[in-house]
Biotite code that builds the C-alpha atoms (Angstrom):
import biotite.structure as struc

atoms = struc.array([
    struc.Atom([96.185, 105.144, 122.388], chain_id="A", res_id=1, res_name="UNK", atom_name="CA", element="C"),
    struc.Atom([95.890, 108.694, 122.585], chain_id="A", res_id=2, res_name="UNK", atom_name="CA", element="C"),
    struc.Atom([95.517, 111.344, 120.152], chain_id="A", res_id=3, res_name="UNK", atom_name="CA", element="C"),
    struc.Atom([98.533, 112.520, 121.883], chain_id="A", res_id=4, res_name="UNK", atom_name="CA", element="C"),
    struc.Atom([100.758, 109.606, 121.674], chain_id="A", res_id=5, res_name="UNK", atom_name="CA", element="C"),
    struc.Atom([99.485, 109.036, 118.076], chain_id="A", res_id=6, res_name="UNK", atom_name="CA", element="C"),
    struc.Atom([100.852, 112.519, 117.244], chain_id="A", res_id=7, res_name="UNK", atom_name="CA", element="C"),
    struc.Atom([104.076, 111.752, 118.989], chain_id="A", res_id=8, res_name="UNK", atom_name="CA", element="C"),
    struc.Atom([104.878, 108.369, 116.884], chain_id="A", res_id=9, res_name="UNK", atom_name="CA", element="C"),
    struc.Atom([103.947, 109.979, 113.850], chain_id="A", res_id=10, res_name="UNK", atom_name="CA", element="C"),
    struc.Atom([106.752, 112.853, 114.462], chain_id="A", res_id=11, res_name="UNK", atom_name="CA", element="C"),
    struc.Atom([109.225, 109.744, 115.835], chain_id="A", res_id=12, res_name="UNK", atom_name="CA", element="C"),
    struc.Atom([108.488, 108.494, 112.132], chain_id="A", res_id=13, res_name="UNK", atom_name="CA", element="C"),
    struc.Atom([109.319, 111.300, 110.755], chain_id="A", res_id=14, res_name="UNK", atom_name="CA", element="C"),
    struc.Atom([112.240, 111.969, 112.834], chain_id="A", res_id=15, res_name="UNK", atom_name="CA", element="C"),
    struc.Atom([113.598, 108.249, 111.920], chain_id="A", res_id=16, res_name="UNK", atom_name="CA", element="C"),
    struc.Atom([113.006, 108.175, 108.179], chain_id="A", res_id=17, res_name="UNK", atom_name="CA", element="C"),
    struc.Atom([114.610, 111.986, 107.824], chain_id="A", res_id=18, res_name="UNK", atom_name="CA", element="C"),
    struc.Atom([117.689, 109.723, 109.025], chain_id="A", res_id=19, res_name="UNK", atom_name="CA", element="C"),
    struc.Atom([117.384, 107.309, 106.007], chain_id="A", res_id=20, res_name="UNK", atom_name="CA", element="C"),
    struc.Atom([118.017, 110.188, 103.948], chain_id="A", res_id=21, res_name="UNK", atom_name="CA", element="C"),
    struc.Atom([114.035, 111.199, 104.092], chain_id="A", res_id=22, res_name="UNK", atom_name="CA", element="C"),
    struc.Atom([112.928, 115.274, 103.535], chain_id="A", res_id=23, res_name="UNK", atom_name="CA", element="C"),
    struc.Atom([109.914, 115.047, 105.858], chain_id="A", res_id=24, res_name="UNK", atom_name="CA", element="C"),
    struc.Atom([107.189, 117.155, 107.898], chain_id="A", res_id=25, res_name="UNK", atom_name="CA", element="C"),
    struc.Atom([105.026, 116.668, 110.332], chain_id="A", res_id=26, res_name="UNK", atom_name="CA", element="C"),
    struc.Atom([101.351, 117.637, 109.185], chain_id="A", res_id=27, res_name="UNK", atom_name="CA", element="C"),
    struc.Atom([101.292, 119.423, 112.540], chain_id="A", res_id=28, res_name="UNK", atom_name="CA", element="C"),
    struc.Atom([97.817, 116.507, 113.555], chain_id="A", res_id=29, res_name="UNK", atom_name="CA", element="C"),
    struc.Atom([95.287, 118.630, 111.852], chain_id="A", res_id=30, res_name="UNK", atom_name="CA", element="C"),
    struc.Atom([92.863, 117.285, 109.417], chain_id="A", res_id=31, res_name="UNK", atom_name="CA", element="C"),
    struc.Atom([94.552, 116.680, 106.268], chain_id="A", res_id=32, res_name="UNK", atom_name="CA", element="C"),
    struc.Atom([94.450, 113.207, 105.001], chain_id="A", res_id=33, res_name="UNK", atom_name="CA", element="C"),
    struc.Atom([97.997, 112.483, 105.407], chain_id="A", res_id=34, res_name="UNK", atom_name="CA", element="C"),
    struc.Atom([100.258, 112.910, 108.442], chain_id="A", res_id=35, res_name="UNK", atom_name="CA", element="C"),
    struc.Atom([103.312, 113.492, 106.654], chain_id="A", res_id=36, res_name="UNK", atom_name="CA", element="C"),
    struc.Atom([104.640, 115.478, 103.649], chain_id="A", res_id=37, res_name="UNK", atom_name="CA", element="C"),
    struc.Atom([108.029, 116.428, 102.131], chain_id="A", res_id=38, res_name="UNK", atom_name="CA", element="C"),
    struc.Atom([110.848, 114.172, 99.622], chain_id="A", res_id=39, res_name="UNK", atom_name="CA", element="C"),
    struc.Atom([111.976, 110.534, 99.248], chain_id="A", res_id=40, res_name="UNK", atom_name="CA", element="C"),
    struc.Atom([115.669, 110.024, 99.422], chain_id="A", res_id=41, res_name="UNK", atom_name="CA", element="C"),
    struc.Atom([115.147, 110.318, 95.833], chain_id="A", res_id=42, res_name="UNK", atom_name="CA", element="C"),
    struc.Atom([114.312, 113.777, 96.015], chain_id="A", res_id=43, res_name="UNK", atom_name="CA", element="C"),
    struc.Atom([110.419, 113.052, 94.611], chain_id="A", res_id=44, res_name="UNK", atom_name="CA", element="C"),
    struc.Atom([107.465, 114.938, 96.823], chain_id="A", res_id=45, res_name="UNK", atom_name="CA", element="C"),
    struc.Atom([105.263, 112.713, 98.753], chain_id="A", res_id=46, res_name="UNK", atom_name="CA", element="C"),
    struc.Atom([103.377, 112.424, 101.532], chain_id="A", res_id=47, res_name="UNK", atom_name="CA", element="C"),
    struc.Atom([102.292, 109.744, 103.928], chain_id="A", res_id=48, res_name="UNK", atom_name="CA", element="C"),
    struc.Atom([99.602, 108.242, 105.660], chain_id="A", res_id=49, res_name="UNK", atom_name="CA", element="C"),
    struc.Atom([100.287, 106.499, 109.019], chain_id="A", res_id=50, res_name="UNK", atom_name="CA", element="C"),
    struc.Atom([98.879, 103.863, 111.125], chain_id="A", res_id=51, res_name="UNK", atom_name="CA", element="C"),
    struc.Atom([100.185, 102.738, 114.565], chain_id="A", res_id=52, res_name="UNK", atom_name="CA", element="C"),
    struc.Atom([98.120, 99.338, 115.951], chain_id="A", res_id=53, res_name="UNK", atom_name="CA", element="C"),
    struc.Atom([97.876, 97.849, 118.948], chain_id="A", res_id=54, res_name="UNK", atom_name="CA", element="C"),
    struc.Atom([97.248, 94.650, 117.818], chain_id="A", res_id=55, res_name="UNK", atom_name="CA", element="C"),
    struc.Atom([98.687, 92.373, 115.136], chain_id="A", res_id=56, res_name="UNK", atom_name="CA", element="C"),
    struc.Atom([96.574, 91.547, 112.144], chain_id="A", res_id=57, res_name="UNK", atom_name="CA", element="C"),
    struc.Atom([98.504, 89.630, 109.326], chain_id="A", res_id=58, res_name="UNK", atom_name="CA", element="C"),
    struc.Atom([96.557, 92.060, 106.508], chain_id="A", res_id=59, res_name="UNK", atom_name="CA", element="C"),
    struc.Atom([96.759, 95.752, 107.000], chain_id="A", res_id=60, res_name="UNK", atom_name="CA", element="C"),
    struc.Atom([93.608, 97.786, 106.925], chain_id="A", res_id=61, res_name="UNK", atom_name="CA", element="C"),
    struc.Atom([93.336, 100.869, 104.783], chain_id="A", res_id=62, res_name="UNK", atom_name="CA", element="C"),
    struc.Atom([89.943, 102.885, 104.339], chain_id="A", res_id=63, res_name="UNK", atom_name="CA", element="C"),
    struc.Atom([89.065, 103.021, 100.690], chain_id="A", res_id=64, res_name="UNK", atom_name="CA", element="C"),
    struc.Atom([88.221, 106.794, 101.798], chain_id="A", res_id=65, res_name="UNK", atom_name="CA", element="C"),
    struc.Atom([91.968, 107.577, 102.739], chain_id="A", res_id=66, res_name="UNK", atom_name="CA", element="C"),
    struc.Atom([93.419, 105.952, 99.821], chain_id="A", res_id=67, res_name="UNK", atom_name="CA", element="C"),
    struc.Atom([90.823, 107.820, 97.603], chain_id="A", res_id=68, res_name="UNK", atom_name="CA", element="C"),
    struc.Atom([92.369, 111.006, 98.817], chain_id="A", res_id=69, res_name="UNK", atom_name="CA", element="C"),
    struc.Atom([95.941, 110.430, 98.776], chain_id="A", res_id=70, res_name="UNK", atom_name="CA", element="C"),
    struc.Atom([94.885, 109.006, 94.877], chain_id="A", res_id=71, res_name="UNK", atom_name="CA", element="C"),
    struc.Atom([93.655, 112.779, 94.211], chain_id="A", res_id=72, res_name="UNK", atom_name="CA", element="C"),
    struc.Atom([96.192, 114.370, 94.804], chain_id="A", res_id=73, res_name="UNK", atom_name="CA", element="C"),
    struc.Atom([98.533, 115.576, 91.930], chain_id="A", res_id=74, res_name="UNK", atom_name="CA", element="C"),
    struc.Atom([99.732, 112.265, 89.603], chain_id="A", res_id=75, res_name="UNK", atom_name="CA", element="C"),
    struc.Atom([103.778, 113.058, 90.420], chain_id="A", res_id=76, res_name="UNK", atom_name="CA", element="C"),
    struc.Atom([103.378, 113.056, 94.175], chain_id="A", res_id=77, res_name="UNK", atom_name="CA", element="C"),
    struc.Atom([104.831, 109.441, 95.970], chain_id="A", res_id=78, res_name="UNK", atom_name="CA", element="C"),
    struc.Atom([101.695, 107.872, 97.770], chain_id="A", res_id=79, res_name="UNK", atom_name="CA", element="C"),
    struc.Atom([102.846, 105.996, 101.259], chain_id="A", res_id=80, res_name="UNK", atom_name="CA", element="C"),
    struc.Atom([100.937, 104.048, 103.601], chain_id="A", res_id=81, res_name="UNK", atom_name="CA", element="C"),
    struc.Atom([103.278, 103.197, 106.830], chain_id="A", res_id=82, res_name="UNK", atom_name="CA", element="C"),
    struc.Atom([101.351, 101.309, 109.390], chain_id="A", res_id=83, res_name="UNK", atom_name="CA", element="C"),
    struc.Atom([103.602, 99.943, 112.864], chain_id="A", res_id=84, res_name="UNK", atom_name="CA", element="C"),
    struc.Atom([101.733, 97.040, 114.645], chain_id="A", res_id=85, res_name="UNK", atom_name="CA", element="C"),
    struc.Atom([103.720, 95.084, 117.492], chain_id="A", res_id=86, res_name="UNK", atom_name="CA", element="C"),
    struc.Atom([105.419, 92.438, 114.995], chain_id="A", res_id=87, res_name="UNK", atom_name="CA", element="C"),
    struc.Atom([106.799, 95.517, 112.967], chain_id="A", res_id=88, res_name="UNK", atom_name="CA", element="C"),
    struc.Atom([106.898, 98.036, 110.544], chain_id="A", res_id=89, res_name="UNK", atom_name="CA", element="C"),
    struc.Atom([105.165, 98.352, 106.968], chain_id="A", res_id=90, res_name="UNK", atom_name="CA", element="C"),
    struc.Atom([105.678, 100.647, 104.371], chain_id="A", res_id=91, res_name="UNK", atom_name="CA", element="C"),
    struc.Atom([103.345, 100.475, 101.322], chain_id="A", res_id=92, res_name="UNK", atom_name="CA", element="C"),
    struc.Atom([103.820, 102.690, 98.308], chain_id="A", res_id=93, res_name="UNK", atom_name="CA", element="C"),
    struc.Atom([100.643, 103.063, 96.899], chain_id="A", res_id=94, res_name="UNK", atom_name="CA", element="C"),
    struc.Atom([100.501, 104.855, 93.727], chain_id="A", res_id=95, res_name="UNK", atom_name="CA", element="C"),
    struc.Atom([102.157, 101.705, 91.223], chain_id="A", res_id=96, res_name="UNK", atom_name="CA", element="C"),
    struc.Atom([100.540, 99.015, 94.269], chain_id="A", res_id=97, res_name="UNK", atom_name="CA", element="C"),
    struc.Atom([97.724, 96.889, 92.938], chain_id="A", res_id=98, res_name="UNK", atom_name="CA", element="C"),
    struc.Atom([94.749, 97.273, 95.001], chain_id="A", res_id=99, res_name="UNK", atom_name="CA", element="C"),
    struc.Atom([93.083, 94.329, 96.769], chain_id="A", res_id=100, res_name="UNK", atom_name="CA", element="C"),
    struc.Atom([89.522, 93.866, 96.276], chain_id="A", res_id=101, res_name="UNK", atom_name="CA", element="C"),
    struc.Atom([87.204, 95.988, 98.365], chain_id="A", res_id=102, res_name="UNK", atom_name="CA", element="C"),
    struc.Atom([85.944, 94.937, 101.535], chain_id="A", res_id=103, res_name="UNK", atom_name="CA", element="C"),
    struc.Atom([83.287, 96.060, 103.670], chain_id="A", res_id=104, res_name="UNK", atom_name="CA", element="C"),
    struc.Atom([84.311, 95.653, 108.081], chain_id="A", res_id=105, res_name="UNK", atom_name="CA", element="C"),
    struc.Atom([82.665, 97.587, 110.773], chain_id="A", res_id=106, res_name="UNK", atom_name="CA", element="C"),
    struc.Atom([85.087, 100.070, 112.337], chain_id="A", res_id=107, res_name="UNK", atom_name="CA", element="C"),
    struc.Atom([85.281, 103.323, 114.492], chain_id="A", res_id=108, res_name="UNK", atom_name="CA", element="C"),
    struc.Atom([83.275, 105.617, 112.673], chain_id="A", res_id=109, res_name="UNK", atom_name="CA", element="C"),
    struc.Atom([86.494, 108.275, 114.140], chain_id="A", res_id=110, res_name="UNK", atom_name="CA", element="C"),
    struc.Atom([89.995, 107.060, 115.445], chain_id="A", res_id=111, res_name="UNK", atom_name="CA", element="C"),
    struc.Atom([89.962, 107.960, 118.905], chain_id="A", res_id=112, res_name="UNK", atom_name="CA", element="C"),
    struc.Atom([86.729, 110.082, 120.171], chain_id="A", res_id=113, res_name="UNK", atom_name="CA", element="C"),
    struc.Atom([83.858, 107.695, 120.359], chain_id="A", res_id=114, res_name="UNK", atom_name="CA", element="C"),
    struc.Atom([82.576, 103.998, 120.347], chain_id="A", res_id=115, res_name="UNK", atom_name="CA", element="C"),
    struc.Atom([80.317, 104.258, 117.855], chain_id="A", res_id=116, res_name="UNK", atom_name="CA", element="C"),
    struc.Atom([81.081, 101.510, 114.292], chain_id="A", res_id=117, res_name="UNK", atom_name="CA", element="C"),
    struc.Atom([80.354, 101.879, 111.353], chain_id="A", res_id=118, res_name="UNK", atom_name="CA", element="C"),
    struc.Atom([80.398, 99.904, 107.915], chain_id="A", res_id=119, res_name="UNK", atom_name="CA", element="C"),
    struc.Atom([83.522, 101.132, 105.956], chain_id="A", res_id=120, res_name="UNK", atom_name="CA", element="C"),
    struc.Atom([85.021, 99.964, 102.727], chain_id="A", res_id=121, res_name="UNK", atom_name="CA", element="C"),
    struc.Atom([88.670, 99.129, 103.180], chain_id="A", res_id=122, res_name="UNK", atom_name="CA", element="C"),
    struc.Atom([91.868, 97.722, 101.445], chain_id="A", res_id=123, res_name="UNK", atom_name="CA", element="C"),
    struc.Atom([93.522, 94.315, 103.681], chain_id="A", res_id=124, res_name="UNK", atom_name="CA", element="C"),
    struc.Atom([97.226, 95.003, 102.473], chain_id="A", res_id=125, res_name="UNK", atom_name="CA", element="C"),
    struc.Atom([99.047, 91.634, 103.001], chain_id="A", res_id=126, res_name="UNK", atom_name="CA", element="C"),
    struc.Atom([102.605, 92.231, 104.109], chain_id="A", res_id=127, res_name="UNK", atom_name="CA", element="C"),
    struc.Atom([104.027, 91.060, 101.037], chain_id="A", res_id=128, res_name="UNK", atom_name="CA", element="C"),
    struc.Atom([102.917, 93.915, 99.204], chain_id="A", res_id=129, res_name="UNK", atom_name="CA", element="C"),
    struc.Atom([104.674, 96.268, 101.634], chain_id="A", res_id=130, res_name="UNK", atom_name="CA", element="C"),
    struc.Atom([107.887, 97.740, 99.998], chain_id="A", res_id=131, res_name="UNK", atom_name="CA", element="C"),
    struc.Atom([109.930, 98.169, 103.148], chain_id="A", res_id=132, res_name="UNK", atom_name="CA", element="C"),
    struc.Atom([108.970, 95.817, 106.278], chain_id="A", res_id=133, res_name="UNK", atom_name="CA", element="C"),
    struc.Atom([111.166, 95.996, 109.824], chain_id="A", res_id=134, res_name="UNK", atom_name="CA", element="C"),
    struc.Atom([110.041, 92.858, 111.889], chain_id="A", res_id=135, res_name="UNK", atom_name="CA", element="C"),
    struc.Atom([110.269, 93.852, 115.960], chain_id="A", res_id=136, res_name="UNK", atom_name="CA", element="C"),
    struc.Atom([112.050, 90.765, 117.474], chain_id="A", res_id=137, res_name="UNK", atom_name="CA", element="C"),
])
């Protein structure tokens, strides 16, 4: 995947949940540690991190880093984690979500620009702890 196509599903999220009854923007692909910002249908600020996968793995990887900074930011704010992954669609909200226990996995030290791994600590989500699922038949 591209950094271009990631960009692209991120805004087709955004497009789809501002449907649902969703207030949402695009971070625009810059360097913030979220991809998406505005209101739930409930009218409370959030803003969202998003994954899009290749692959299907039955627990869903978040880096301890990324949740640490959504976690910063100010208590009221909604926390979401959406990852897609060929069997479907996840949507975690993290800030009432009890947190797995830490786990250490080699991964891309970046998304997209080099080959190069590192050792990360990360969150495996199971599915079941995902608020919203869509399952891709």
């Amino acid at each position: 995947m591209t950094i271009k196509q990631i960009n692209k599903y991120e805004q087709a999220v955004v497009y789809l949940l501002n449907f649902d009854g969703w207030d949402l923007k695009w971070s625009g692909g810059g360097f913030e540690h979220y991809d998406a910002e505005g209101k739930t249908p409930k009218g409370f600020d959030c803003k969202i991190e998003m994954k899009f996968r290749n692959k299907y793995y039955a627990t869903k990887m978040l880096e301890k880093y990324k949740y640490d900074k959504l976690m910063e930011l100010d208590k009221s704010i909604v926390k979401l984690y959406f990852v897609a992954d060929p069997k479907g669609n996840y949507l975690y909200w993290l800030n009432d979500l009890e947190m797995p226990n830490i786990e250490k996995k080699y991964c891309p030290s970046t998304s997209l620009w080099n080959n190069k791994k590192e050792m990360k600590e990360v969150y495996l989500l199971s599915e079941e702890m995902a608020a919203r699922v869509h399952f891709n038949d």
